[in-house]
MDAnalysis code that builds the backbone (N, CA, C; Angstrom):
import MDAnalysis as mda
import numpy as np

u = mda.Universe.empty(648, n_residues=216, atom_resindex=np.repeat(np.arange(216), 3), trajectory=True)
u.add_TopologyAttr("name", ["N", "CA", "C"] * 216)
u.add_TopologyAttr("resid", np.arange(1, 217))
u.add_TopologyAttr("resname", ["UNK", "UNK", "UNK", "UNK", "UNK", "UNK", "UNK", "UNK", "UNK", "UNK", "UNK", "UNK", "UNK", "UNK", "UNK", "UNK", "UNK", "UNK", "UNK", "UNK", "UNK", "UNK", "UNK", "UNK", "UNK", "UNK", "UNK", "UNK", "UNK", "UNK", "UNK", "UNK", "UNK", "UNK", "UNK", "UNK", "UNK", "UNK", "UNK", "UNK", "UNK", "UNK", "UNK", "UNK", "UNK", "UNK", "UNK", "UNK", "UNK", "UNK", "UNK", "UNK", "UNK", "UNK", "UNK", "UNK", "UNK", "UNK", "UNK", "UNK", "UNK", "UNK", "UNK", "UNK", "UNK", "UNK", "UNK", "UNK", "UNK", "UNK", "UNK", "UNK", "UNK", "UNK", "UNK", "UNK", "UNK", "UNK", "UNK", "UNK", "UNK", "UNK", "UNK", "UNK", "UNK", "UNK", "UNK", "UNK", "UNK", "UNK", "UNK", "UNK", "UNK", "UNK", "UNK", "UNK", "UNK", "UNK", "UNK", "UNK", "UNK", "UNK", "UNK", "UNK", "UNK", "UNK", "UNK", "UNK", "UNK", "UNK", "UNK", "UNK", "UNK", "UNK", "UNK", "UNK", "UNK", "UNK", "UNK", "UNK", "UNK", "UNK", "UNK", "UNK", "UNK", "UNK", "UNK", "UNK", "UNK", "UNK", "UNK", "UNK", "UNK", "UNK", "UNK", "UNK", "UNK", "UNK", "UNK", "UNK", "UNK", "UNK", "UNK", "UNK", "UNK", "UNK", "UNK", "UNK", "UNK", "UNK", "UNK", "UNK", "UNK", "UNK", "UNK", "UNK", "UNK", "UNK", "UNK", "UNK", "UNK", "UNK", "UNK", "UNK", "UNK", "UNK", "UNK", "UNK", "UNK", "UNK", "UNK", "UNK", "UNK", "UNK", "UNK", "UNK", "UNK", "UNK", "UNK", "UNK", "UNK", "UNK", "UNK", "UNK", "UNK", "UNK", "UNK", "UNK", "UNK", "UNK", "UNK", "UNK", "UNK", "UNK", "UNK", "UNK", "UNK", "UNK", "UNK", "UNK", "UNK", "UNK", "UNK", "UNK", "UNK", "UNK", "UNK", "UNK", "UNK", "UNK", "UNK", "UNK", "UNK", "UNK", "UNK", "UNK"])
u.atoms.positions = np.array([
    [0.846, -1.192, 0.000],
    [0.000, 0.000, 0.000],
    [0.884, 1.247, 0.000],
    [0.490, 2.221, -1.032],
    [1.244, 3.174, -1.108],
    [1.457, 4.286, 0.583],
    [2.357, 5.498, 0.713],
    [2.080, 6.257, 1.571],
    [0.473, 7.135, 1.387],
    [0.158, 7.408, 0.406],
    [-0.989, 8.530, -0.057],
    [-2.466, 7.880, 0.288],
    [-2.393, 6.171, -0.151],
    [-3.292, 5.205, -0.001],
    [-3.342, 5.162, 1.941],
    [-2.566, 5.129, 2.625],
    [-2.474, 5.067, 3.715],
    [-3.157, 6.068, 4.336],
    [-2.676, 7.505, 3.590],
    [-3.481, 8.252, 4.610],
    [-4.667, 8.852, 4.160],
    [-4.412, 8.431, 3.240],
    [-6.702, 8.846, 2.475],
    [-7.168, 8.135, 3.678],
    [-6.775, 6.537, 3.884],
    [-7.587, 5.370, 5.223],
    [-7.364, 6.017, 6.531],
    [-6.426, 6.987, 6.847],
    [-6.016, 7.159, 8.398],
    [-6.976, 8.488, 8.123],
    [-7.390, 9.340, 7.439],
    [-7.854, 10.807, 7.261],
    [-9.248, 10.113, 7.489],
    [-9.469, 8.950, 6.506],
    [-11.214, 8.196, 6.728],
    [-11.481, 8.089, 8.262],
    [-10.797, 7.423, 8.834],
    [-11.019, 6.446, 9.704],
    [-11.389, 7.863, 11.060],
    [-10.339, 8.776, 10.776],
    [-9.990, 9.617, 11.794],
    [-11.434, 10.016, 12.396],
    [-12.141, 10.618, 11.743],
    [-13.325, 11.060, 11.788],
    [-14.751, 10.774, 13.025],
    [-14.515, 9.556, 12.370],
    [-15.231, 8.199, 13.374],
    [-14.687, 8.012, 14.961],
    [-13.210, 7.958, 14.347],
    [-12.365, 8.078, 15.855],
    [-12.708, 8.946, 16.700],
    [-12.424, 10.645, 16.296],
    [-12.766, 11.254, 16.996],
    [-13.989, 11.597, 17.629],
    [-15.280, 11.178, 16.819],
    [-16.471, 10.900, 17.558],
    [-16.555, 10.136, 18.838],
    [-15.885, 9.184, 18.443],
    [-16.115, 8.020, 19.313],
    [-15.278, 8.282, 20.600],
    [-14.335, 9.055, 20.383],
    [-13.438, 9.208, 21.956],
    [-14.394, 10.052, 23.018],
    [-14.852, 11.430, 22.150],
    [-15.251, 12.339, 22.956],
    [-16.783, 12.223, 23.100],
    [-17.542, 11.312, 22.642],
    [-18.876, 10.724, 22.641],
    [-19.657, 11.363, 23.478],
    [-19.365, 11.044, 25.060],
    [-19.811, 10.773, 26.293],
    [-19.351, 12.482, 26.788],
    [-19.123, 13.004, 26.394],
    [-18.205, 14.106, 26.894],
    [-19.663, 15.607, 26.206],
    [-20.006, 14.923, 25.340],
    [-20.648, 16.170, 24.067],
    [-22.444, 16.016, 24.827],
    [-22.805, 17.625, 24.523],
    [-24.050, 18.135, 25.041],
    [-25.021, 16.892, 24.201],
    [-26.183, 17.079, 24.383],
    [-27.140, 16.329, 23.866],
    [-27.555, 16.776, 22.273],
    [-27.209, 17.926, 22.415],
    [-27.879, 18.741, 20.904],
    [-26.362, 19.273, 20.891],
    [-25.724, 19.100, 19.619],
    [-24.802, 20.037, 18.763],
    [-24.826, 20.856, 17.882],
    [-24.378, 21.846, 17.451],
    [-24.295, 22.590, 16.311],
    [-23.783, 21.651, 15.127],
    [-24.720, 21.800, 14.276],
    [-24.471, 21.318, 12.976],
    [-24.246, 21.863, 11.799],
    [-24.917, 23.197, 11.923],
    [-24.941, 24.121, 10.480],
    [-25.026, 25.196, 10.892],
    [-24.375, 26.053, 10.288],
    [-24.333, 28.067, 10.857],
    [-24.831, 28.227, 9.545],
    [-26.114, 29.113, 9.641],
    [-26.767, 29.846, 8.675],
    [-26.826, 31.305, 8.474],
    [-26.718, 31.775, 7.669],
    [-26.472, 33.410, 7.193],
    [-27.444, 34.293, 7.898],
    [-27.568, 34.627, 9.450],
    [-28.333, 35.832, 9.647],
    [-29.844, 34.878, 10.507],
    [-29.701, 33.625, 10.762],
    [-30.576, 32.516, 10.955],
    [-30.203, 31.522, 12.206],
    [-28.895, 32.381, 12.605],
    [-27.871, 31.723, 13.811],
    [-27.791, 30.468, 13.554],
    [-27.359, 29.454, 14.541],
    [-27.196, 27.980, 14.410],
    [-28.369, 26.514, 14.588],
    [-28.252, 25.938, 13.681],
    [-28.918, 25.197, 13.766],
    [-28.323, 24.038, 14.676],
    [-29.160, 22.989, 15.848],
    [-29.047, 22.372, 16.324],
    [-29.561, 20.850, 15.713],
    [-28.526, 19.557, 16.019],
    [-28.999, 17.795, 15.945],
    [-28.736, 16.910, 17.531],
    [-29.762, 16.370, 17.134],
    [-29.196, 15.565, 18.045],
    [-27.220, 14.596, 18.139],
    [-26.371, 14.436, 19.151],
    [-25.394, 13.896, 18.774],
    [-25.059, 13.216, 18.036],
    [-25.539, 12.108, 17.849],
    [-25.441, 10.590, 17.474],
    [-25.648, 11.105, 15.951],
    [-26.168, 12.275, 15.287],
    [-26.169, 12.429, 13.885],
    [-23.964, 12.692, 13.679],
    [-23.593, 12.751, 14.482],
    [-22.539, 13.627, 14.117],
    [-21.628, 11.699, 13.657],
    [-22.171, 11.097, 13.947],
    [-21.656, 9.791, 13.590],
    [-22.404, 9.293, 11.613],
    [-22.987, 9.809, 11.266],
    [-23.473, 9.835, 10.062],
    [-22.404, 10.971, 9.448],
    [-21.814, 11.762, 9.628],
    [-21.036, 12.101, 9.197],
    [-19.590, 11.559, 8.940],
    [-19.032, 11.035, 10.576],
    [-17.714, 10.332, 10.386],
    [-18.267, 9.023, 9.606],
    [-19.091, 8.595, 9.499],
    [-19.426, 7.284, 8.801],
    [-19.390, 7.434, 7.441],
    [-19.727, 9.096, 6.600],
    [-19.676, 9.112, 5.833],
    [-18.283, 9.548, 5.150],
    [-17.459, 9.872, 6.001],
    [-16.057, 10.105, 5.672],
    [-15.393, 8.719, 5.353],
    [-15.325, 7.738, 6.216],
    [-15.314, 6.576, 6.130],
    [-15.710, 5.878, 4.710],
    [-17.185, 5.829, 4.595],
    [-16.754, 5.693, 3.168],
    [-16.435, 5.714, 1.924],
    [-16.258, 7.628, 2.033],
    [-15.961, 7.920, 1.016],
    [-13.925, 7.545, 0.652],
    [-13.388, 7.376, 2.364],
    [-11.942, 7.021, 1.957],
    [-12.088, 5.632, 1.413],
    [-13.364, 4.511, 1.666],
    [-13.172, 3.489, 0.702],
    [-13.877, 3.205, -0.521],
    [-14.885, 3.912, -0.881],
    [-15.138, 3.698, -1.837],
    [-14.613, 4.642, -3.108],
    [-13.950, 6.096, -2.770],
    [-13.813, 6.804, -4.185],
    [-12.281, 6.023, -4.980],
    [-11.612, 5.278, -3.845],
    [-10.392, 4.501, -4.660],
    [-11.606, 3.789, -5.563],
    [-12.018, 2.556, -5.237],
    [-12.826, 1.671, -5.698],
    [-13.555, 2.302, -7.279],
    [-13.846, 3.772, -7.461],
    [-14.904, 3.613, -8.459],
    [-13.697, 3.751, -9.749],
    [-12.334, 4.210, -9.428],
    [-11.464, 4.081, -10.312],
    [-11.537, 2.660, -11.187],
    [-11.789, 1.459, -10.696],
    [-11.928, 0.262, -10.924],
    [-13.116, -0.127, -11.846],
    [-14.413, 1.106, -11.473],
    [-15.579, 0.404, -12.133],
    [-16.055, 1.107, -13.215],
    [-15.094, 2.526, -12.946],
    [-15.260, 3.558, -14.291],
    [-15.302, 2.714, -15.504],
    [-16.472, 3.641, -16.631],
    [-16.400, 2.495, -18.059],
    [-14.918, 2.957, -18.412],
    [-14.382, 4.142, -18.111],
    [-13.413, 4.667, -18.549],
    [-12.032, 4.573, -17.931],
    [-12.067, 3.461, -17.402],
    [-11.001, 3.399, -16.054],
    [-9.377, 3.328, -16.836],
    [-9.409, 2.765, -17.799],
    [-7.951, 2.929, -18.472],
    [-7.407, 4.235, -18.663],
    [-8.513, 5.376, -18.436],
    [-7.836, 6.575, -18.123],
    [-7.287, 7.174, -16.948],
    [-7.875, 6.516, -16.048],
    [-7.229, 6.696, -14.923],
    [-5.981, 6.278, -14.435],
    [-4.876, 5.857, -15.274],
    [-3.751, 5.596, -15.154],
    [-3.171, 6.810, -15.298],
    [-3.784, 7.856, -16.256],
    [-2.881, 9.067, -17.006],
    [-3.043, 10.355, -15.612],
    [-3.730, 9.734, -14.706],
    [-3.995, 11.224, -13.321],
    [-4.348, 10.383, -12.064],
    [-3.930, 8.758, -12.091],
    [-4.108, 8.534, -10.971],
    [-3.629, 8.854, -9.780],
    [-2.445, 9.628, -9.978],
    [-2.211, 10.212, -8.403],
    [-2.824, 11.479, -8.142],
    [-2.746, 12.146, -9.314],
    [-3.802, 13.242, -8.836],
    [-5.287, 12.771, -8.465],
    [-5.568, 11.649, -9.228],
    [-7.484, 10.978, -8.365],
    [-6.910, 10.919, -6.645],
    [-5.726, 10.625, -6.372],
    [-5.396, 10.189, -4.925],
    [-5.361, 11.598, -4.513],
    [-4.557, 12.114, -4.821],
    [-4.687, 13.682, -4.209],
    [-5.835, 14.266, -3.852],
    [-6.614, 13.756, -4.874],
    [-8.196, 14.851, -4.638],
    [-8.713, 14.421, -3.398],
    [-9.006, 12.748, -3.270],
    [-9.500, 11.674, -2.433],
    [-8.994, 12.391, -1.241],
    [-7.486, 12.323, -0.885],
    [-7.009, 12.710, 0.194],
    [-7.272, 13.985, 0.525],
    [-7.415, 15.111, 0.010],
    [-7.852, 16.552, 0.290],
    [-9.159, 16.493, 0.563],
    [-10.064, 15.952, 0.122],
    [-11.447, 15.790, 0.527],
    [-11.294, 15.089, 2.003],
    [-11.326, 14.262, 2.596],
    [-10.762, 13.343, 3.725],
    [-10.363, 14.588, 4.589],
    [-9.180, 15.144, 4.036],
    [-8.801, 15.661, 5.077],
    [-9.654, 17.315, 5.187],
    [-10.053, 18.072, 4.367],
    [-11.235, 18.946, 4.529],
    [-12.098, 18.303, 4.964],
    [-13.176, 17.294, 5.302],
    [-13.613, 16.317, 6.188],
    [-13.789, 16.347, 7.534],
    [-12.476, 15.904, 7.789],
    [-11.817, 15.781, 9.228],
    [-11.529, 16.678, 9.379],
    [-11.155, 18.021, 9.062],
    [-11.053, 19.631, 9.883],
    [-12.692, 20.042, 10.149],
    [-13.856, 19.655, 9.010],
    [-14.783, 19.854, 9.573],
    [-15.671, 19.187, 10.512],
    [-15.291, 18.025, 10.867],
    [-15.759, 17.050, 11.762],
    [-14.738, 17.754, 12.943],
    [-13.548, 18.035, 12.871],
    [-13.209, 18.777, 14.389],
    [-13.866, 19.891, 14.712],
    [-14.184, 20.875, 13.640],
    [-14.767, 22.389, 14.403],
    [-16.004, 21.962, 14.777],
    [-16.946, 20.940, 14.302],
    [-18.314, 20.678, 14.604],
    [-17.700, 20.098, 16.556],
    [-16.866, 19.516, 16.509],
    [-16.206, 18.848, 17.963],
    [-16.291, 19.667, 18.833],
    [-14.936, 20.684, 18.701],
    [-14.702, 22.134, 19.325],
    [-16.162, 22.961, 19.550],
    [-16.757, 23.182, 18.752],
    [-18.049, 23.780, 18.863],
    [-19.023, 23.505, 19.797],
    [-18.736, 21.733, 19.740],
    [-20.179, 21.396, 20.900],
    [-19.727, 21.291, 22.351],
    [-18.172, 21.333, 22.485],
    [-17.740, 21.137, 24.244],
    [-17.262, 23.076, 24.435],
    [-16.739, 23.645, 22.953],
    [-16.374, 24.771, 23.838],
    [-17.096, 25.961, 22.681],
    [-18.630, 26.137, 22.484],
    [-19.190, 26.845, 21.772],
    [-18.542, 28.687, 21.777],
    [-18.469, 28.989, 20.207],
    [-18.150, 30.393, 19.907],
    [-16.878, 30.514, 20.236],
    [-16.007, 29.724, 20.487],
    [-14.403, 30.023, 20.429],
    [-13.494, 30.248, 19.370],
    [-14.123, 29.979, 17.932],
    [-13.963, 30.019, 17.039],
    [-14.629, 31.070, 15.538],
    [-14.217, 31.410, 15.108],
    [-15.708, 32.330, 14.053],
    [-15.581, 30.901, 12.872],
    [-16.626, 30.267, 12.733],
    [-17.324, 28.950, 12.117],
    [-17.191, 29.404, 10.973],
    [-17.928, 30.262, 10.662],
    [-18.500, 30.600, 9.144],
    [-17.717, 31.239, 8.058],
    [-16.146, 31.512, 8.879],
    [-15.176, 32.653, 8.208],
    [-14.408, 31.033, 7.923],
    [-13.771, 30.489, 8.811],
    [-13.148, 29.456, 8.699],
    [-13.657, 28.475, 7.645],
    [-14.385, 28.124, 7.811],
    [-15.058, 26.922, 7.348],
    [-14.968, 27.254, 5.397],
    [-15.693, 28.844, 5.351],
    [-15.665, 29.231, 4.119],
    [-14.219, 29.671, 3.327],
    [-13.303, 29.999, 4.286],
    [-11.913, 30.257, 3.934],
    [-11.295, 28.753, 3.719],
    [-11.774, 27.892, 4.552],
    [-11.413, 26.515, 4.087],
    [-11.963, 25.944, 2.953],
    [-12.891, 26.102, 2.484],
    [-13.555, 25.706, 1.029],
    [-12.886, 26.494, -0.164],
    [-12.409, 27.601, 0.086],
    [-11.842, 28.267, -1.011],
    [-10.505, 27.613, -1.199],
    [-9.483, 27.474, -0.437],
    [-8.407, 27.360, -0.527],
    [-8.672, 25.711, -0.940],
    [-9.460, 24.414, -0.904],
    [-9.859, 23.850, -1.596],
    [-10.251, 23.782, -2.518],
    [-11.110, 24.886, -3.315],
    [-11.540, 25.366, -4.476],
    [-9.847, 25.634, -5.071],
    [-9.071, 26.056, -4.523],
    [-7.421, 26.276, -4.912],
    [-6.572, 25.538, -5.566],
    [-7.285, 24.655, -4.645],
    [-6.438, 23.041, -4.858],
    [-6.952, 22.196, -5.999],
    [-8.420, 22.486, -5.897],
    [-8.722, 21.903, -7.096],
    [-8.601, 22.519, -8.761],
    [-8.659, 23.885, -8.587],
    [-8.201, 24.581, -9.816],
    [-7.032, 23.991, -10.447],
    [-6.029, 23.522, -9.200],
    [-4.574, 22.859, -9.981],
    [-4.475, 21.705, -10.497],
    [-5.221, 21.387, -9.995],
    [-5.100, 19.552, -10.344],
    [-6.388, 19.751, -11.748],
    [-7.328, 20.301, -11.916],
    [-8.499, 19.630, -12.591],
    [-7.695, 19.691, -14.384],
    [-7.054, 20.759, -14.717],
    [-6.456, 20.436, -15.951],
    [-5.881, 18.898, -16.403],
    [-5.501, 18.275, -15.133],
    [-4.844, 17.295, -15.324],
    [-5.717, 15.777, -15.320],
    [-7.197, 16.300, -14.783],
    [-7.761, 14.813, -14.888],
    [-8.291, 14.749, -16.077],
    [-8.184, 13.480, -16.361],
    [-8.559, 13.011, -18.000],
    [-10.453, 12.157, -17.956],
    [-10.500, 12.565, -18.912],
    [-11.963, 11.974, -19.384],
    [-12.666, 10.580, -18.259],
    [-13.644, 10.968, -17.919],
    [-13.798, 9.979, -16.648],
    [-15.407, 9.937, -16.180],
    [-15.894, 9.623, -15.637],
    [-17.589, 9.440, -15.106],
    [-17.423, 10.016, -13.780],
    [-16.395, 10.345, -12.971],
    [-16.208, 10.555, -11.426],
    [-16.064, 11.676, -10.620],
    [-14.885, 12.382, -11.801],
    [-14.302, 13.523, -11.164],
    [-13.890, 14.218, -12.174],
    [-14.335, 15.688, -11.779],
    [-13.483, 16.567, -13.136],
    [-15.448, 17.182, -13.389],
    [-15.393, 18.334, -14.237],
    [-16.358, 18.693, -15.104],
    [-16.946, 17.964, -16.146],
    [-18.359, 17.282, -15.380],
    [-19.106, 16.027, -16.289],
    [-19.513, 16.302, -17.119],
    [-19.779, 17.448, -18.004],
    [-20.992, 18.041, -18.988],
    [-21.073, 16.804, -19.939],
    [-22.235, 16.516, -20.680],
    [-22.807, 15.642, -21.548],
    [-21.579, 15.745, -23.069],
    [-21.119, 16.864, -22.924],
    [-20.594, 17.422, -24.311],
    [-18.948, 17.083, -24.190],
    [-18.195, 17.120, -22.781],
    [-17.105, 17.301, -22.502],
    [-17.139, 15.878, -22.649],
    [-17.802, 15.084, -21.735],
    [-17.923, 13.341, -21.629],
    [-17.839, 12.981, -23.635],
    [-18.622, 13.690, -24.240],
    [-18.934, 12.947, -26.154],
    [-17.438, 13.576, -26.801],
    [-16.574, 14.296, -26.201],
    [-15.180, 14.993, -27.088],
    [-13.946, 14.841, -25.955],
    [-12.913, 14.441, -26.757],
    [-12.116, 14.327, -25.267],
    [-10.979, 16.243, -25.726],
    [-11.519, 16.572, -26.882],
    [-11.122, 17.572, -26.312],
    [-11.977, 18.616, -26.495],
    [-13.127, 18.640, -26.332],
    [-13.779, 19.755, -25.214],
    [-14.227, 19.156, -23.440],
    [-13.927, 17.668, -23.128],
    [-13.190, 17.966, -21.956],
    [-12.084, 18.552, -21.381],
    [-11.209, 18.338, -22.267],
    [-9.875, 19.477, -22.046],
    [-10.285, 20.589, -22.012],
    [-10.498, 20.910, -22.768],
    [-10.944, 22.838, -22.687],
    [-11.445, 23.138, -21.625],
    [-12.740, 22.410, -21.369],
    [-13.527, 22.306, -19.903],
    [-12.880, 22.426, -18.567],
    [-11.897, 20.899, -19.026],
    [-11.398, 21.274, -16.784],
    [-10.034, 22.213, -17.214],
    [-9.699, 22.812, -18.195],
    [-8.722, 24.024, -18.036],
    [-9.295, 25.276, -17.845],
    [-10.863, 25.535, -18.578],
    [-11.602, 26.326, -17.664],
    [-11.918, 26.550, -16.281],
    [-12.426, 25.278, -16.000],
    [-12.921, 24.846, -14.997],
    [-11.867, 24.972, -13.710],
    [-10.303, 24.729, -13.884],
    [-9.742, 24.821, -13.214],
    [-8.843, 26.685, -12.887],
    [-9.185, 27.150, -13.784],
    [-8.805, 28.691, -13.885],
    [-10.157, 29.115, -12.991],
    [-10.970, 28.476, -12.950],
    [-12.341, 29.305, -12.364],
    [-12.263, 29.042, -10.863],
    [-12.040, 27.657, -10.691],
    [-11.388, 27.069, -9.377],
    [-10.523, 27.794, -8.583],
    [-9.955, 28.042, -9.501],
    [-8.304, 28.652, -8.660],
    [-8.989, 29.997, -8.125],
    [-9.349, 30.592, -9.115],
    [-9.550, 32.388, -8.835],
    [-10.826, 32.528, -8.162],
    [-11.450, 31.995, -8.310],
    [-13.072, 31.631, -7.147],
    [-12.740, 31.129, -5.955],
    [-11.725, 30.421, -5.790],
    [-11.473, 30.075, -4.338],
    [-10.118, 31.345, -3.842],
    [-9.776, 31.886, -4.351],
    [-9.021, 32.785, -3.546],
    [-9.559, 34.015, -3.573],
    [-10.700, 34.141, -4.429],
    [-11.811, 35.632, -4.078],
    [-12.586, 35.062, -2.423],
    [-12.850, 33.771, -2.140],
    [-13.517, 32.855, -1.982],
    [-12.600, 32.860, -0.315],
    [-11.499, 32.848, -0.119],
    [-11.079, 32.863, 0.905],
    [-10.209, 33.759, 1.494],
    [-10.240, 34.905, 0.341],
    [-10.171, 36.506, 0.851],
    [-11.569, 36.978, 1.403],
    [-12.511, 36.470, 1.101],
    [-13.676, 37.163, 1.361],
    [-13.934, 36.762, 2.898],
    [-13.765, 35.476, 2.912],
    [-14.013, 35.005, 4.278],
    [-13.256, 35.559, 5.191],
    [-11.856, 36.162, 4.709],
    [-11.343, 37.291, 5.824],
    [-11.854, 38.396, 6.193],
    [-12.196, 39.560, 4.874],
    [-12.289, 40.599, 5.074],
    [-13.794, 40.774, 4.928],
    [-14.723, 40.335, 4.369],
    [-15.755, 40.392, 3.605],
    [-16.797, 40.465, 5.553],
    [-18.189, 41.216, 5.155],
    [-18.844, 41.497, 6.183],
    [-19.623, 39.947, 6.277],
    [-20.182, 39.623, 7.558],
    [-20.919, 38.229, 7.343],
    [-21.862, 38.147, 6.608],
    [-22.975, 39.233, 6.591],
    [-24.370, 39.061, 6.045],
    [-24.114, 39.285, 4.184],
    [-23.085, 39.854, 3.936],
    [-22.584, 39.873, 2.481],
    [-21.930, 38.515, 1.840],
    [-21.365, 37.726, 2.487],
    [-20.553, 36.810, 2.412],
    [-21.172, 35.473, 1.387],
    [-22.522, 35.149, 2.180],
    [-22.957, 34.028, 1.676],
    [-23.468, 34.392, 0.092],
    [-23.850, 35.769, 0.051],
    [-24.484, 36.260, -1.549],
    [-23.191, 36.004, -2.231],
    [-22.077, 36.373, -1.732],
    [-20.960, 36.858, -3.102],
    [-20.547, 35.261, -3.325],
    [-20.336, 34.755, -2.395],
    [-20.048, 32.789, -2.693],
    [-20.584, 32.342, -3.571],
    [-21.912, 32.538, -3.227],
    [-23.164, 31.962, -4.056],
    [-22.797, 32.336, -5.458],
    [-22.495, 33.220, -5.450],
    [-22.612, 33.875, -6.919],
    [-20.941, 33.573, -7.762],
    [-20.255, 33.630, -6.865],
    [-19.063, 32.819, -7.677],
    [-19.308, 31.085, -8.170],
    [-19.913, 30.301, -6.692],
    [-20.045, 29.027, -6.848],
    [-21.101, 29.199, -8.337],
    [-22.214, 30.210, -9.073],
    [-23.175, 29.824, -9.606],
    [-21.764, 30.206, -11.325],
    [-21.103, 31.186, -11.120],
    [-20.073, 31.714, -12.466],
    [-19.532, 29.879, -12.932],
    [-18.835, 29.780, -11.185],
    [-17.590, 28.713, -11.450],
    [-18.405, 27.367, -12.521],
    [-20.031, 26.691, -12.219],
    [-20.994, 25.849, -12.289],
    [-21.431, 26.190, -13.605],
    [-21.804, 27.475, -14.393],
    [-22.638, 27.421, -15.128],
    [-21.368, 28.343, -16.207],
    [-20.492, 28.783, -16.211],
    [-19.694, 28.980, -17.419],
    [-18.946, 28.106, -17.695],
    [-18.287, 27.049, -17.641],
    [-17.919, 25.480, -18.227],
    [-19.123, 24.676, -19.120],
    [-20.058, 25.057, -17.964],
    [-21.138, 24.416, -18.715],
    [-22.022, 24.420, -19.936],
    [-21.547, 25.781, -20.081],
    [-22.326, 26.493, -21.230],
    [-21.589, 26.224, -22.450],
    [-19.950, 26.732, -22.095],
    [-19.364, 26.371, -22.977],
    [-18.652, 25.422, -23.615],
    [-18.891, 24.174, -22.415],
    [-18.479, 22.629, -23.528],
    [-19.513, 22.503, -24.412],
    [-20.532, 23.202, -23.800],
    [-21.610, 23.042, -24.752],
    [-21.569, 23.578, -26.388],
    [-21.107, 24.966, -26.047],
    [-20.682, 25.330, -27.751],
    [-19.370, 25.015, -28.172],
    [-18.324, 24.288, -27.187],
    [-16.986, 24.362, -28.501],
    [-17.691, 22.990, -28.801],
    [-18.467, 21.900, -28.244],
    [-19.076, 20.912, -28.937],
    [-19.687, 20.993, -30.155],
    [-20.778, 21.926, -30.394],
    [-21.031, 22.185, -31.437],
    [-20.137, 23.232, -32.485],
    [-19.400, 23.860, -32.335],
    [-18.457, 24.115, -32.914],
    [-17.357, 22.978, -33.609],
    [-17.174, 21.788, -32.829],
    [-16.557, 20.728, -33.224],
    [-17.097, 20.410, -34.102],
    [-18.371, 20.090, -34.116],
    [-19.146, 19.305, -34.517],
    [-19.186, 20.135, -36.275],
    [-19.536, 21.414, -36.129],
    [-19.731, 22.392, -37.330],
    [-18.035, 21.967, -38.294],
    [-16.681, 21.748, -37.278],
    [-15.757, 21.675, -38.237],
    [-15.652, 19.967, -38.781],
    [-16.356, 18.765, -38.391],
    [-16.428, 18.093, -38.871],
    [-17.551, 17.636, -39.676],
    [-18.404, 18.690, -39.893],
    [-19.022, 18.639, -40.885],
    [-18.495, 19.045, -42.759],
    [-17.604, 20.071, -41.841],
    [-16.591, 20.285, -43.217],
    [-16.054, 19.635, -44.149],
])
């Protein structure tokens, strides 16, 4: 087993762990979700184990779908970057399975909503770099119907896609510094809707643009 394979499983596993130590220790109701101007929403504990459970299996099953992809012979050409992603997810995961921790034994010691969103950007960061590099696939990367039928207006796509990444997550986790709270969740929104719907539009026309030069 590789080192990277190791700790996608130790980043999975962690999750669960840490539920399980401090179990007995945590209020009856936790904070689960901070909402824009709507304060915090409360669960019962025992949900916070549907979460590490779901970390869990996403460290074993996203190796696995490499295997069942129709397209899996491509996954030789970015399989360490598929590991990279796996492992950055895992471990964005497990930082948010700790602040949900911290939150329920030592509430407001932290600002949730700056963090959490400064942590998604600088993920959005990470993924801008890598997405040029994943190749044609059912799993990961920018799925559009059009990018999936051309393997190169998937290219075009996650080199978009990953320029949009990059610069959306560092508007994305400047904002979460400086940016006011009740402004915060609009301007996200509205990058997450740029980053989502301009790839999309346009695998759509260099497709038919392809399509117009092989009609030639």
């Amino acid at each position: 087993m590789s080192k990277k394979r190791f700790g996608i499983y130790i980043f999975a596993a962690l999750p669960l762990i840490m539920v399980s130590m401090v179990y007995q220790k945590l209020p009856p109701l936790v904070p689960i979700q901070w909402q824009a101007g709507e304060g915090i929403r409360y669960s019962e504990k025992w949900q916070l184990f549907i979460v590490a459970v779901l970390c869990l299996g996403m460290g074993i099953l996203m190796p696995l779908m490499a295997k069942i992809d129709p397209r899996r012979k491509n996954y030789e050409k970015f399989f360490g970057v598929y590991e990279n992603i796996i492992l950055a997810v895992e471990i964005f995961m497990t930082a948010m399975v700790a602040i949900l921790l911290s939150e329920s034994m030592n509430p407001s010691k932290i600002p949730v909503p700056r963090i959490v969103s400064c942590g998604v950007g600088l993920f959005f960061v990470f993924l801008g770099n890598v997405m040029p590099k994943v190749k044609s696939n059912f799993f990961t990367g920018i799925k559009t119907p059009w990018a999936l039928c051309s393997e190169s207006v998937w290219n075009k796509t996650q080199r978009l896609g990953g320029k949009l990444f990059f610069f959306g997550g560092v508007f994305m986790a400047v904002s979460a510094i400086f940016m006011p709270l009740t402004v915060m969740p609009y301007a996200i929104g509205t990058v997450l809707f740029v980053v989502i719907l301009l790839p999309t539009i346009l695998s759509c026309f260099w497709y038919q643009e392809e399509g117009k030069t092989r009609e030639k």
